[in-house]
N, C-alpha and C positions, 0 to 999 in steps of 0.2 A: 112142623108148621103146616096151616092149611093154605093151601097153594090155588090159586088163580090161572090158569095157561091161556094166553090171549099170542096168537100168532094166526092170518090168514095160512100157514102151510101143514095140511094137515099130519104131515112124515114129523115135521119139526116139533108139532105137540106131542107125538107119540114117545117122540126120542127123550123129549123132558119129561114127559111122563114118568119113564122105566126108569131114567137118571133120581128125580125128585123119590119117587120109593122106590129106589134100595138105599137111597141113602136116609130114611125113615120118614119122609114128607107125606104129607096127605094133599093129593090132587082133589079139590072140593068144585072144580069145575073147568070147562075149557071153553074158548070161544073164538070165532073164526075172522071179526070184523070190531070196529067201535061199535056198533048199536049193542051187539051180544054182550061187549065185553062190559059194557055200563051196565046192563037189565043183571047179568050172573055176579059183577059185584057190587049192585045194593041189594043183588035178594041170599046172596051168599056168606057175605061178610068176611072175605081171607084175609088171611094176616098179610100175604106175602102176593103178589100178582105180578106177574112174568108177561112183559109186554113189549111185543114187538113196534118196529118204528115204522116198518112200510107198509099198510096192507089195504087194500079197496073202500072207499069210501072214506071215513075218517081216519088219520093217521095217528101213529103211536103216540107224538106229541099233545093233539088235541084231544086225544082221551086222558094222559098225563094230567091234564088242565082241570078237565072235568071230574075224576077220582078223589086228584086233590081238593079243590073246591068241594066235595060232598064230605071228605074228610082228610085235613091237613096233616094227620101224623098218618095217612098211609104210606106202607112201606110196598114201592114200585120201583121194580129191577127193570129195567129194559134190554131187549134182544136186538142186537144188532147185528149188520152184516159193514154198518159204516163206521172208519174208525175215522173221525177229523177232529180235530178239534177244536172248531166254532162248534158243530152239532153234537159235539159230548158236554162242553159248557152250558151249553144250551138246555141240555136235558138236564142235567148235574142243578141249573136255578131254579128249572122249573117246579125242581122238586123229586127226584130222580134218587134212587134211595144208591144204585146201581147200575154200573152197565156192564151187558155179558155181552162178548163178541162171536159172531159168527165167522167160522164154524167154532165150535164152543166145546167142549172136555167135560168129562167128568168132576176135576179138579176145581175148573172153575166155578163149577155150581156149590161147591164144598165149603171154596174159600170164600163168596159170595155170602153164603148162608150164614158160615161163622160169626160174619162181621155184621147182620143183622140182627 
């Protein structure tokens, strides 16, 4: 799948990076904030876009909002460091295809993917 990497930490895209190919993904872009991660996916098109919830400027959710809103059947995994459960509900209506938790495995990116 063509892959999206949206997280302000730059160690943490790196790691998904190497994770996403070897396990055959194609990383078609990565981006550091909401303004990047809107501009790389309407000029990229992924299938798949990996997005974190916490990071400077607009948060993970209100890009979630806006993805969706430019196209409903995107499929948005989100990266987390929070596990609760109002903020996983929360993500999961808004439209939330997935949630990976930090710190995050191999595994999980595997078993994530399958089920997409």
């Amino acid at each position: 799948m063509k892959v999206l990497i949206v997280d302000d930490n730059s160690s943490t895209r790196e790691m998904v990076k190497i994770i996403l190919q070897r396990t055959g993904h194609e990383v078609v872009g990565e981006a550091g904030d909401g303004d990047a991660a809107m501009k790389a996916f309407t000029e990229l098109k992924p299938e798949v876009v990996l997005l974190d919830i916490i990071m400077p400027g607009k948060s993970g959710l209100q890009v979630l909002g806006e993805m969706r809103a430019l196209d409903p059947e995107a499929k948005i995994v989100m990266l987390t460091a929070v596990d609760q459960d109002e903020v996983n509900s929360r993500l999961l209506s808004e439209g939330a295809a997935a949630i990976i938790y930090k710190p995050f495995s191999y595994d999980d990116f595997e078993k994530t993917f399958n089920k997409l």
